[in-house]
C-alpha positions as CSV (number, residue, x, y, z in Angstrom):
1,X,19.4,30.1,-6.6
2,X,17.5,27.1,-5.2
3,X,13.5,27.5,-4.3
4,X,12.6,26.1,-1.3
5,X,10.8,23.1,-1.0
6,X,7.6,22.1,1.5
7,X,8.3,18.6,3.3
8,X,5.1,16.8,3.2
9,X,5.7,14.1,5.6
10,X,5.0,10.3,5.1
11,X,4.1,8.7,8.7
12,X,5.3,5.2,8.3
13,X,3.1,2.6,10.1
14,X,6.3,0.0,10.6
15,X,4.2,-1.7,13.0
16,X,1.7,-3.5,10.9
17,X,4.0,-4.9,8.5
18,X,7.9,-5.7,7.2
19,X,8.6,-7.5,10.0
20,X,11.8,-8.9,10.7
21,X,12.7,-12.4,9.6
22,X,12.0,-14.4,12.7
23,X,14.3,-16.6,14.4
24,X,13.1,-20.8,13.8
25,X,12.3,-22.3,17.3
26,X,9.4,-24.9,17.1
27,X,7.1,-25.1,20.1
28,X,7.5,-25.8,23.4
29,X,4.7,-27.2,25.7
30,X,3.0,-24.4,27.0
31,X,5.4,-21.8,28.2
32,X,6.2,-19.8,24.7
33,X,4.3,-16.8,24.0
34,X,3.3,-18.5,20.3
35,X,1.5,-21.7,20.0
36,X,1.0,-23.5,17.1
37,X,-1.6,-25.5,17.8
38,X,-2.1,-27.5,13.8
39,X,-0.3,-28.7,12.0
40,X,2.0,-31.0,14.2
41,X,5.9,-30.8,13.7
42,X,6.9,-33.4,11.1
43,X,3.4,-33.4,9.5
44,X,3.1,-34.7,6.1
45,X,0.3,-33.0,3.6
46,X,-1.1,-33.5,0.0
47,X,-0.9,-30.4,-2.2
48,X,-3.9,-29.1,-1.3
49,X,-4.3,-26.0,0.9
50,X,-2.5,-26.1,4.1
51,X,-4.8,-24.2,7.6
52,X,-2.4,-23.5,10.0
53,X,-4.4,-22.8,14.0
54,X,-2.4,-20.5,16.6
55,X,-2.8,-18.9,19.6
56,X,-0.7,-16.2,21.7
57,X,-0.9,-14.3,25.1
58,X,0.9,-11.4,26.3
59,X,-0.5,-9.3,24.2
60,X,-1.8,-6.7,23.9
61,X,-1.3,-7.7,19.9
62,X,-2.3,-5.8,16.5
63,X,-1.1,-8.7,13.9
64,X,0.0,-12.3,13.1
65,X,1.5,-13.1,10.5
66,X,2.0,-16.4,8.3
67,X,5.4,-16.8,7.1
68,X,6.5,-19.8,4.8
69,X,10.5,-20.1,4.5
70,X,10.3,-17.0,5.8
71,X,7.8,-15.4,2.9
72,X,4.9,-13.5,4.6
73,X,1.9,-15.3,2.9
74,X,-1.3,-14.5,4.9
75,X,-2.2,-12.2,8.2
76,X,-4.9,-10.8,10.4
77,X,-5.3,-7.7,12.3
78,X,-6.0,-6.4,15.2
79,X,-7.5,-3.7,17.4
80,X,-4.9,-3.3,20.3
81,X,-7.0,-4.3,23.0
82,X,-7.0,-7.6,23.5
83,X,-3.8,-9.4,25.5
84,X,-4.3,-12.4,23.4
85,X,-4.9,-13.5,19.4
86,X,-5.5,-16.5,17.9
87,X,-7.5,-17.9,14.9
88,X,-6.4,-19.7,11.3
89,X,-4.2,-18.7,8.8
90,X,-4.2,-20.4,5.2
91,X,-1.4,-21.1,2.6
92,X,-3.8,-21.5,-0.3
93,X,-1.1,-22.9,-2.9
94,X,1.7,-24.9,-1.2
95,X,4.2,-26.0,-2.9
96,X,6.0,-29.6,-3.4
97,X,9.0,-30.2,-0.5
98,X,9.8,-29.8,2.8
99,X,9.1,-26.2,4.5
100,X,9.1,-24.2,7.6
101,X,5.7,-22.3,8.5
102,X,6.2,-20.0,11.1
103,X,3.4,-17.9,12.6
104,X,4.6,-14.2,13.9
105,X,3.0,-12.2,16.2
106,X,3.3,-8.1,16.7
107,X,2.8,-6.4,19.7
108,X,1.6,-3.2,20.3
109,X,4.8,-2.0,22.0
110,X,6.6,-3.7,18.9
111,X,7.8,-6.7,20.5
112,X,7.9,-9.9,17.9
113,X,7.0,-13.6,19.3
114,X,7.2,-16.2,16.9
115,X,7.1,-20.2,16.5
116,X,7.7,-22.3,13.9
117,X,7.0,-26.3,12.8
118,X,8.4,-27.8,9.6
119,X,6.6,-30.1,7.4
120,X,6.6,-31.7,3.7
121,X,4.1,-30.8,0.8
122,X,4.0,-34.0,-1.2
123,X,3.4,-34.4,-4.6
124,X,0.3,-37.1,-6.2
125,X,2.7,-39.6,-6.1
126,X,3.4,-39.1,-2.6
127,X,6.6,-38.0,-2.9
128,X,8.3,-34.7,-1.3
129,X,10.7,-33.1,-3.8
130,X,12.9,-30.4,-2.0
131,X,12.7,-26.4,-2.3
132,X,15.1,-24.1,-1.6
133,X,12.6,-21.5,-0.4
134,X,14.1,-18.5,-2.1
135,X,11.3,-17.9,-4.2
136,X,7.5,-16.4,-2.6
137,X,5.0,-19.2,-3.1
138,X,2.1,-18.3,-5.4
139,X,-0.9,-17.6,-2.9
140,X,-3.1,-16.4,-5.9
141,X,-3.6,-17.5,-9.6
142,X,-5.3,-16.4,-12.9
143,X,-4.9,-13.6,-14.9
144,X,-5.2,-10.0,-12.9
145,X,-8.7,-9.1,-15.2
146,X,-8.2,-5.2,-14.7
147,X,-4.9,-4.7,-15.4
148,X,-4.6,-3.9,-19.4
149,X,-7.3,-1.6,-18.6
150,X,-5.5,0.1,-15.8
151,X,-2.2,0.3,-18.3
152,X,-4.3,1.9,-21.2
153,X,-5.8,4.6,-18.7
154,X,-2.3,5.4,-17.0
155,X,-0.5,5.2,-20.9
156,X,-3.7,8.2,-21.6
157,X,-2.8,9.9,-18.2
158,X,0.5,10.2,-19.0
159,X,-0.2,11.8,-22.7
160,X,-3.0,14.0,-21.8
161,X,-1.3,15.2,-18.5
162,X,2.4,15.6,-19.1
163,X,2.7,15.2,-22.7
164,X,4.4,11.8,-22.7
165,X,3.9,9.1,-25.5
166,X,4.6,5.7,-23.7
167,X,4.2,2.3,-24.9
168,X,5.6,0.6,-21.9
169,X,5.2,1.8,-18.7
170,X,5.7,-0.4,-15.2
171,X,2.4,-1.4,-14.3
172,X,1.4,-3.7,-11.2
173,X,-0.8,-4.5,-8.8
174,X,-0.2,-6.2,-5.3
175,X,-1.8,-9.2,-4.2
176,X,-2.5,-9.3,-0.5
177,X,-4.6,-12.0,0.6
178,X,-8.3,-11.0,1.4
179,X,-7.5,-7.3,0.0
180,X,-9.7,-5.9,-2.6
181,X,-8.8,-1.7,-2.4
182,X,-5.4,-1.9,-3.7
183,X,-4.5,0.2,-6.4
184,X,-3.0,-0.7,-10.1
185,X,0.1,2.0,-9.8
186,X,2.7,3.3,-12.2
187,X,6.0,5.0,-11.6
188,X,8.5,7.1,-13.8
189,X,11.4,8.2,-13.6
190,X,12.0,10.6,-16.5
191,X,14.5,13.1,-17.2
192,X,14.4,15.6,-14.0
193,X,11.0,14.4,-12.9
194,X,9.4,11.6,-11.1
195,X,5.6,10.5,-11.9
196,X,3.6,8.5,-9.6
197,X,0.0,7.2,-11.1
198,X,-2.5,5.0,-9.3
199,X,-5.9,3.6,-10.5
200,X,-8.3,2.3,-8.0
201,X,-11.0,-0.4,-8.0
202,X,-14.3,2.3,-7.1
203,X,-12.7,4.6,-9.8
204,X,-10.8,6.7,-8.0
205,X,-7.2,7.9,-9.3
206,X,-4.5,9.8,-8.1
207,X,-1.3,10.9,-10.1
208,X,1.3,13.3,-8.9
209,X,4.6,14.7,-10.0
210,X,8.0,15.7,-8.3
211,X,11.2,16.6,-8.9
212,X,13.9,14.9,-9.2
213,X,18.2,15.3,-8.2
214,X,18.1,19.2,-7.7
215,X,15.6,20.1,-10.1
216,X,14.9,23.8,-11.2
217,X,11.5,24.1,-10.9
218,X,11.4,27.3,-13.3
219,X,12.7,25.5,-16.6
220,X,10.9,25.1,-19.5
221,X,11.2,21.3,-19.8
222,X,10.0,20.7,-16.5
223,X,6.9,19.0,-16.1
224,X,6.0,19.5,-12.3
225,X,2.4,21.9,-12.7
226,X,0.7,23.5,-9.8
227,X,-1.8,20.1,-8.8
228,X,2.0,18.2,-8.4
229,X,3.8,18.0,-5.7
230,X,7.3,20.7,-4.8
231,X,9.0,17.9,-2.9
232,X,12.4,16.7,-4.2
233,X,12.9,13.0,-5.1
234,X,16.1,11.0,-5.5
235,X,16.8,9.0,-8.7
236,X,17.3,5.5,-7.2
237,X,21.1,5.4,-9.4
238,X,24.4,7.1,-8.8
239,X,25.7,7.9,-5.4
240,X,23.1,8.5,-2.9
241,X,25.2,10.4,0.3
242,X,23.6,10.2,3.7
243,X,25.0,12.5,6.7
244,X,23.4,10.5,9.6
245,X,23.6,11.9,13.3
246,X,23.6,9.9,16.0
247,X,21.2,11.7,19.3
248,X,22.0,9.6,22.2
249,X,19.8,10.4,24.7
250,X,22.3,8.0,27.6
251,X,19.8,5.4,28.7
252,X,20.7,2.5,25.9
253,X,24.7,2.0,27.3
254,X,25.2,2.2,23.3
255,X,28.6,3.9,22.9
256,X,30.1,5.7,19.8
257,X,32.0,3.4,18.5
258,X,29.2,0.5,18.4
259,X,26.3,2.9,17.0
260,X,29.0,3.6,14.0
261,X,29.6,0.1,13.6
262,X,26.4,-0.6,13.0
263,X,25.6,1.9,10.5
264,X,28.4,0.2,8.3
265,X,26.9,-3.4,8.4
266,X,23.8,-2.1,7.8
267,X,24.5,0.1,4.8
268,X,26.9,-2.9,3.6
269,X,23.5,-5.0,3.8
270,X,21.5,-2.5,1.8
271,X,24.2,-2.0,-0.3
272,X,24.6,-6.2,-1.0
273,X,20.7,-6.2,-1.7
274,X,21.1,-3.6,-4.5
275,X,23.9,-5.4,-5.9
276,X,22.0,-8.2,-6.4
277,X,19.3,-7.1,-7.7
278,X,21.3,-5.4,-10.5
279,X,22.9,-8.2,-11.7
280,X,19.5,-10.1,-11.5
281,X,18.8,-7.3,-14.1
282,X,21.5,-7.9,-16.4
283,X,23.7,-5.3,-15.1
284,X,27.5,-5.8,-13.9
285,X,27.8,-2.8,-11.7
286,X,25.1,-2.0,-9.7
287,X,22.4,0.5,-10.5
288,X,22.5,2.4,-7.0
289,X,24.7,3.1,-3.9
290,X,24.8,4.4,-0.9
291,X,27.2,6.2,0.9
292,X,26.6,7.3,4.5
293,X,28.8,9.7,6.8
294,X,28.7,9.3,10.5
295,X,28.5,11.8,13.4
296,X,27.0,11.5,16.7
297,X,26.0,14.3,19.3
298,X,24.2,13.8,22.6
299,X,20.4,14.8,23.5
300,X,21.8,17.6,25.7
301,X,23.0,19.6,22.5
302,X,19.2,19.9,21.6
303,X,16.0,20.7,22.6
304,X,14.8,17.7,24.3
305,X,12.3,15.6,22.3
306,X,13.0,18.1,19.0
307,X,14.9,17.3,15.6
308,X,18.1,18.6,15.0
309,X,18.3,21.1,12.3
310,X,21.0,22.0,9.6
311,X,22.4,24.9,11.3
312,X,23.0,22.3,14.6
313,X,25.2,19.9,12.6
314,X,26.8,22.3,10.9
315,X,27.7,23.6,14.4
316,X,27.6,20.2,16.4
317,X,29.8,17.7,14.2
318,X,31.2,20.3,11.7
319,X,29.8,18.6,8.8
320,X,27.8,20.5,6.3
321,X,24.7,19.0,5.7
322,X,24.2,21.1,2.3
323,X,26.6,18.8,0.8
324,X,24.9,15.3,1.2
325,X,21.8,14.3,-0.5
326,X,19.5,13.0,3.1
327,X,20.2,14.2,6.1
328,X,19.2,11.7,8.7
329,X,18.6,12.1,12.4
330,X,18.4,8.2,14.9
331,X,17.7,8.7,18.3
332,X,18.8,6.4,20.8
333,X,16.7,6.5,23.2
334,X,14.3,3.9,25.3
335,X,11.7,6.5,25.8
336,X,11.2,7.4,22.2
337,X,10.9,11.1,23.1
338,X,10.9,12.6,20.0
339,X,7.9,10.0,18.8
340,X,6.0,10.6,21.8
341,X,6.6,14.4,22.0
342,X,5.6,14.5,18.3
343,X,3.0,12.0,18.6
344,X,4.1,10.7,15.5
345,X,2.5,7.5,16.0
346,X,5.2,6.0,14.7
347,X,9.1,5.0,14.9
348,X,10.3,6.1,11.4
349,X,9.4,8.7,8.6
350,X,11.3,10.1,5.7
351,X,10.2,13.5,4.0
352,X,12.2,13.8,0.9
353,X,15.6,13.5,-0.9
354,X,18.2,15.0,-3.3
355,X,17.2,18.7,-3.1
356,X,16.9,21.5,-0.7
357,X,17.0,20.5,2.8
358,X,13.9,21.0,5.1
359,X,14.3,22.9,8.3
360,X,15.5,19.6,9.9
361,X,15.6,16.1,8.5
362,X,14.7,14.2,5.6
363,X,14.8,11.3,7.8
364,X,13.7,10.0,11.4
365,X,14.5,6.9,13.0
366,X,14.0,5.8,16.6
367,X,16.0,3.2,18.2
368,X,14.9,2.3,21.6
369,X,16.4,-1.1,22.4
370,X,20.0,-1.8,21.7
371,X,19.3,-4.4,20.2
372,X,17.4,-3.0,17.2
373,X,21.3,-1.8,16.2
374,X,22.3,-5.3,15.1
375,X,21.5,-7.2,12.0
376,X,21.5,-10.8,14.1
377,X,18.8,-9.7,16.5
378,X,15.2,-11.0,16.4
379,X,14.4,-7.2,15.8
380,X,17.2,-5.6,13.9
381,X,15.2,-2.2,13.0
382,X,17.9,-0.1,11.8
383,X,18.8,-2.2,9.3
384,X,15.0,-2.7,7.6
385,X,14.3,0.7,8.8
386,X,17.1,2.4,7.3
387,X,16.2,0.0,3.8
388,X,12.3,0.8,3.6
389,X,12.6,5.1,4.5
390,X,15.6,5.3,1.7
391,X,12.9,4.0,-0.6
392,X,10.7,6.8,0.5
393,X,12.9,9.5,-0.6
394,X,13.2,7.9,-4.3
395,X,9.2,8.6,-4.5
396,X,7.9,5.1,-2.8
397,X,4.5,6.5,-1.6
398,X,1.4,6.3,0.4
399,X,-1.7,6.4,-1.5
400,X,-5.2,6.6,-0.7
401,X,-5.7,3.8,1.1
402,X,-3.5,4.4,3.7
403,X,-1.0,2.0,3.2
404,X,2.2,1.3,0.7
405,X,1.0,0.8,-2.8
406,X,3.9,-0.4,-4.8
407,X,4.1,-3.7,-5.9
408,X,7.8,-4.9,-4.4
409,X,9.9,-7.0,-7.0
410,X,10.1,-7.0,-10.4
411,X,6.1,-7.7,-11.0
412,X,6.8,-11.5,-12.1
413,X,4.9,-12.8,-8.6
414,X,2.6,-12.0,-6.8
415,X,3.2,-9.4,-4.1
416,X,2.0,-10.4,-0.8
417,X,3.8,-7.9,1.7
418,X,2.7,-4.6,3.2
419,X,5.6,-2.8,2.1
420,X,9.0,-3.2,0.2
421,X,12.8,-2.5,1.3
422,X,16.2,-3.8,0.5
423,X,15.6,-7.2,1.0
424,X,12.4,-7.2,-1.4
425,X,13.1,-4.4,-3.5
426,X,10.6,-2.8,-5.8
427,X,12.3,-2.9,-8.9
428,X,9.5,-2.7,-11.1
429,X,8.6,1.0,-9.8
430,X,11.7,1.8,-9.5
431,X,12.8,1.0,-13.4
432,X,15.1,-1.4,-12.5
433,X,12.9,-3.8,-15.0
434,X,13.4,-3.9,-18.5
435,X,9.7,-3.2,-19.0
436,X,9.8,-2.3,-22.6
437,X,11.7,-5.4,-23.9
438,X,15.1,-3.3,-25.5
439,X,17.7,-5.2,-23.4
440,X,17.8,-2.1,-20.5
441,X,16.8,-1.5,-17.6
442,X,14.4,1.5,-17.7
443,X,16.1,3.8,-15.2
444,X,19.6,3.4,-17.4
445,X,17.6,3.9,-20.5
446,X,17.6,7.1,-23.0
447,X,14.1,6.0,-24.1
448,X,12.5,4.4,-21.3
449,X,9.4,2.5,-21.0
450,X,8.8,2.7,-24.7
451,X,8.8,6.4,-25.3
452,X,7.6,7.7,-28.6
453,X,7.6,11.6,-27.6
454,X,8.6,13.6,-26.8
């Protein structure tokens, strides 16, 4: 018999970070709701650092952000008060070639504004090689002094606590600009249980267990304990099967047929970014997949401004929810009235994965503009949406400071973003990184990170 799990729910603050890539338009004189005010269009700069002065009204606004070939670099926050933001963002370590510097701004309704100017780095020579812009430019150097500390206290952590003898484990640190409270974190994924460790600059640490894929909490070999945390985890490999219901709530003239065409590109998306970041790690197939079923019921079936619930599927769209791994619920609604009944604060959350269902979803999403359905838009939220939650229910976590902790990517550059999803996938904390130097990836491992015992 399966225990029941409690959800513990992760409130996911979309709105001060991940944003969208933003669509290029340099500026017009006076009538776009972004300025660029310096540099000029065309401009032509030594390889020095790079001070880029904006302006924007419309507001009210929580957040700009600098982006450099669309790579968020820099930002500054807001309270949402004012109806206007401006001030001077840096790109401390520009790189040699021609680029496009785009300053985004975030509204407190979630609206994006952006505008963007393109100019050339050159070298001493005066030359401007070219750059393809794939890669995140360096916006801090030097050794990070507190790591190898932070490794040998999680390497103790994980012996004293749950009895594991590692030599290797994932260990990184993000590196946003101006930030000095982000954590050194850790994550394993080992047998049927997934560790989360982070080490903070004042001292403070926090480490937590769950289990993972349908885990029995009564065997033996188990290492969840009483501190740890009941909430089922997905292993980010294998077949990960999504049952996701539609609610239309009528006001978004989004029909069937177009909400269910969405879904597809947008899982094809996630499904491409996962692809490529398996190969990147030597593998042919890729590591994980997802697999979603489609079903769509209208607001009238439930309780206005509630979440559906297993027994209402099951009854609804005569799927089973029991026999997919995340059950996911995306409103389509203009009014958000789940959010705002809830107060959630928020348009998206995810709860957990691969286990026992909760009394409704593992998953939330509100779409309130039709827009947000397609992939081309300047706000294609279903798409990142869908791509960051999914990585909530493989363990991706909220620490102590309030915000998302992992390090995205493999931990070979810096980390400058908020918070990770498909298209800048953590794949260090996710043991997609051949940490301990044996020629596989950690997740596909039979002695990852360097174990020793037992």
């Amino acid at each position: 018999m399966k225990k029941k799990y409690i959800s513990l729910v992760f409130l996911i603050l979309l709105s001060s970070c991940n944003l969208p890539e933003p669509a290029s338009s340099n500026v017009s004189a006076g009538n776009e709701p972004v300025m660029i005010l310096s540099p000029q269009d065309g401009e032509i700069f030594s390889a020095s650092p790079v001070s880029i002065q904006f302006t924007a009204t419309g507001g009210p606004f929580i957040e700009a952000d600098l982006l450099v070939d669309n790579s968020p670099i820099s930002f500054v926050a807001q309270d949402a008060i004012s109806s206007s933001i401006s001030g001077t963002l840096s790109w401390d370590q520009p790189t040699v070639g021609k680029h496009t510097l785009t300053i985004q701004v975030l509204t407190l309704n979630k609206e994006i504004y952006s505008a963007s100017v393109q100019v050339t780095i050159e070298d001493g020579s005066g030359v401007g090689q070219s750059s393809s812009g794939d890669q995140t430019p360096m916006a801090q150097s030097g050794p990070d002094a507190g790591l190898e500390a932070a490794r040998q206290r999680i390497i103790q952590i994980l012996q004293s606590d749950y009895g594991l003898t590692v030599t290797n484990p994932p260990v990184g640190r993000k590196a946003r600009d101006g930030v000095t409270t982000d954590p050194w974190t850790s994550a394993l994924y080992y047998k049927d249980t997934f560790i989360s460790i982070s080490i903070y600059p004042d001292g403070r640490e926090e480490h937590h267990a769950y289990p993972l894929n349908y885990s029995d909490l009564s065997d033996p070999s188990n290492l969840i304990k009483p501190e740890d945390k009941p909430i089922p985890m997905c292993r980010p490999s294998g077949t990960i099967k999504l049952l996701v219901v539609f609610v239309d709530y009528q006001n978004l003239d989004v029909t069937q047929q177009e909400a269910f065409d969405a879904l597809v590109q947008t899982v094809a998306q996630i499904n491409g970014k996962y692809v490529e970041a398996s190969q990147a790690g030597g593998m042919q197939n890729p590591i994980l997949n997802l697999q979603a079923t489609d079903s769509f019921i209208s607001s009238q079936t439930i309780m206005t401004g509630h979440l559906i619930t297993p027994d209402l599927v099951r009854t609804s769209t005569g799927y089973d929810p029991a026999q997919f791994d995340i059950l996911v619920q995306i409103d389509l609604d203009a009014n958000d009235t789940s959010g705002m009944t809830a107060d959630l604060g928020s348009y998206a959350y995810a709860t957990s994965g691969c286990g026992d269902l909760p009394v409704d979803v593992n998953m939330w999403i509100a779409i309130s503009k039709k827009e947000q359905l397609s992939q081309t838009s300047n706000d294609p939220r279903l798409q990142y949406t869908l791509g960051h939650e999914i990585l909530h229910t493989m363990g991706y976590p909220i620490g102590l400071t309030g915000v998302h902790e992992w390090v995205c990517g493999d931990g070979s550059l810096p980390d400058l973003t908020d918070q990770c999803d498909q298209n800048n996938l953590p794949t260090l904390m996710m043991g997609w990184t051949d940490t301990d130097g044996d020629g596989v990836v950690e997740l596909l491992d039979t002695t990852p990170y360097g174990l020793q015992s037992p």
